[in-house]
Backbone bond lengths (Angstrom), bond angles and torsions (degrees), N, CA, C in turn:
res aa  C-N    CA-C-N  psi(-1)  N-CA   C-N-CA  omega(-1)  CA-C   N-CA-C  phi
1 X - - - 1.460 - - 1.516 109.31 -
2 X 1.410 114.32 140.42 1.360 111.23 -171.31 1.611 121.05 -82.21
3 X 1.029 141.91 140.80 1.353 131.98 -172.99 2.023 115.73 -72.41
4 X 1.737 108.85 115.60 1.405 96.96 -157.36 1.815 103.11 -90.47
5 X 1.052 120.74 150.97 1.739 113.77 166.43 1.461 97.70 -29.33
6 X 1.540 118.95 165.67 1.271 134.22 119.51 1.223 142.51 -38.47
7 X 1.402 109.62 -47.72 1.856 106.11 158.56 1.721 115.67 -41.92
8 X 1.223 108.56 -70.70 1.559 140.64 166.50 2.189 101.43 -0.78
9 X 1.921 68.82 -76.01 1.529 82.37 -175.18 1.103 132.29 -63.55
10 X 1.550 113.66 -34.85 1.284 109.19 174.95 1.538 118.73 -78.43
11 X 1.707 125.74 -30.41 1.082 105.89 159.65 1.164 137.29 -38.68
12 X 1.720 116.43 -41.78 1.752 127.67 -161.01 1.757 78.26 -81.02
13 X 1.322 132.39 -46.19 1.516 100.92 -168.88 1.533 123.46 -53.96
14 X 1.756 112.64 -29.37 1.410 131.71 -163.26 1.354 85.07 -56.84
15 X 1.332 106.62 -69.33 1.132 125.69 -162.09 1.768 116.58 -36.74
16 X 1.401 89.25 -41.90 1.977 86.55 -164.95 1.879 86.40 -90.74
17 X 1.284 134.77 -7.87 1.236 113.39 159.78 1.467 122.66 -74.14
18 X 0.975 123.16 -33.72 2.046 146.78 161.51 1.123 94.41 -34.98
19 X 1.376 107.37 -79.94 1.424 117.57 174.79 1.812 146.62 -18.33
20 X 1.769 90.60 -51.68 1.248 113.30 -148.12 1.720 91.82 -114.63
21 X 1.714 121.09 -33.11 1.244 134.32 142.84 2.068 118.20 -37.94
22 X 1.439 102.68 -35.76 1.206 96.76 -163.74 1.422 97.16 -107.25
23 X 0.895 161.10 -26.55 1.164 177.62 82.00 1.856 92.47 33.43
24 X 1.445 130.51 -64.00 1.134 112.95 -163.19 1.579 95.55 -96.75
25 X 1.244 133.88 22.16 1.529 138.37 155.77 1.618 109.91 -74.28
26 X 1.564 85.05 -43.73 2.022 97.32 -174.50 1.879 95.59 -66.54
27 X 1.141 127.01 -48.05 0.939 127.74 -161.52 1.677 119.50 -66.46
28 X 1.376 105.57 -23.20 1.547 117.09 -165.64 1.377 94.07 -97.14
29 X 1.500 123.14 -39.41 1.723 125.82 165.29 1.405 98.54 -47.77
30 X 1.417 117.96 -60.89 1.678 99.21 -166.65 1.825 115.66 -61.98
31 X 1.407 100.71 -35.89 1.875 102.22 -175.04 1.892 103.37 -60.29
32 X 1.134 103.81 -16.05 1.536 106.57 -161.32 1.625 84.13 -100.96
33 X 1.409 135.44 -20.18 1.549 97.23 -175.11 1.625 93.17 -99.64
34 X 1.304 123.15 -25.42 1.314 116.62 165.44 1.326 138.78 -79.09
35 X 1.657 98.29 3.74 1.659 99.46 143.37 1.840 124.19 -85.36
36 X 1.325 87.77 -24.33 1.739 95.32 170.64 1.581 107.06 -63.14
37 X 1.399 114.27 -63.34 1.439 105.83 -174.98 1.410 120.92 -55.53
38 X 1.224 103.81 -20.89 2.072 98.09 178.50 1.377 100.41 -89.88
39 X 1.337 137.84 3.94 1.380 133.55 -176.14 1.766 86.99 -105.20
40 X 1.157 129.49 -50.61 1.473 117.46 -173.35 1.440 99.20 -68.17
41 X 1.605 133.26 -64.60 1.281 116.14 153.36 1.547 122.99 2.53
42 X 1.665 119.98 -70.70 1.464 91.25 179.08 1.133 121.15 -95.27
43 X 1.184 122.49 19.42 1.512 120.01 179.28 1.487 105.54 -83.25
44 X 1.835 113.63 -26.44 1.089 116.85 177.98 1.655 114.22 -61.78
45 X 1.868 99.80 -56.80 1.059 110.61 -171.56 1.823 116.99 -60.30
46 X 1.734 129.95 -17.57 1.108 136.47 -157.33 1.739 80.60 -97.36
47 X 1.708 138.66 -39.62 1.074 136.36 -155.08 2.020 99.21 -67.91
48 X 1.514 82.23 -43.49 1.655 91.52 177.70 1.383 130.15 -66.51
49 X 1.342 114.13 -25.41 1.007 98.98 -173.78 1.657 100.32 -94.02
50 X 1.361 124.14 2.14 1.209 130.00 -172.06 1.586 111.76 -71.25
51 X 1.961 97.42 -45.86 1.161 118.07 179.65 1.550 113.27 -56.88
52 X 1.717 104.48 -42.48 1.475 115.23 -175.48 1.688 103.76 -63.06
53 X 1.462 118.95 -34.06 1.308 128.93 -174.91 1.804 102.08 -66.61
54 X 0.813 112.55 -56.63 1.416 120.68 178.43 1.567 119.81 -67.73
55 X 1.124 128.02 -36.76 1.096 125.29 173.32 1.975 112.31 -59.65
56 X 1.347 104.34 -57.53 1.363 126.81 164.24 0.977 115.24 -1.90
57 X 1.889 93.46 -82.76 1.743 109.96 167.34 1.401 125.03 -46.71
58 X 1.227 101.22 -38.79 1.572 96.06 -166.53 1.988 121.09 -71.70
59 X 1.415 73.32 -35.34 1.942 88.32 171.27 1.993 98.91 -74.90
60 X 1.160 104.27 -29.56 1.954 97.92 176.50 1.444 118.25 -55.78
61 X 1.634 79.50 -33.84 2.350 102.04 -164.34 1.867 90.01 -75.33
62 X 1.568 100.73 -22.42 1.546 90.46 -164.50 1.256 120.09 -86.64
63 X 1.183 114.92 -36.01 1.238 133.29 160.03 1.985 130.64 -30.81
64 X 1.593 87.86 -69.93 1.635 122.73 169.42 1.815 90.02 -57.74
65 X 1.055 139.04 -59.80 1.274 130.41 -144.42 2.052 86.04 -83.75
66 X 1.272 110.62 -50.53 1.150 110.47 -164.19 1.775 134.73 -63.25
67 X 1.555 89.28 -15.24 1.353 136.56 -169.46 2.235 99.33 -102.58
């Protein structure tokens, strides 16, 4: 391997810290919006089954009352 300046080197180090800094910025944005989406995910899924819970009853109440 050839011996590089000092300028050289320390740029390519900046660089792979820039890099390697920005790279796990991108990465923590993505864990953070895909912890958001699995949290709206169950808010969806807890809304539904609420609806399913409620509907249930209401056809049970309808039934019993209709009966």
């Amino acid at each position: 391997m050839l011996p590089l300046p000092i300028g050289v080197v320390a740029t390519t180090t900046v660089d792979i810290v820039i890099e390697v800094t920005t790279a796990v910025a991108i990465m923590a944005v993505i864990m953070a919006a895909m912890v958001v989406a699995a949290e709206v995910i169950m808010v969806v899924v807890v809304v539904t089954v609420a609806a399913a819970d409620i509907t249930a009853v209401a056809v049970t109440a309808n039934m019993t009352l209709g009966n």
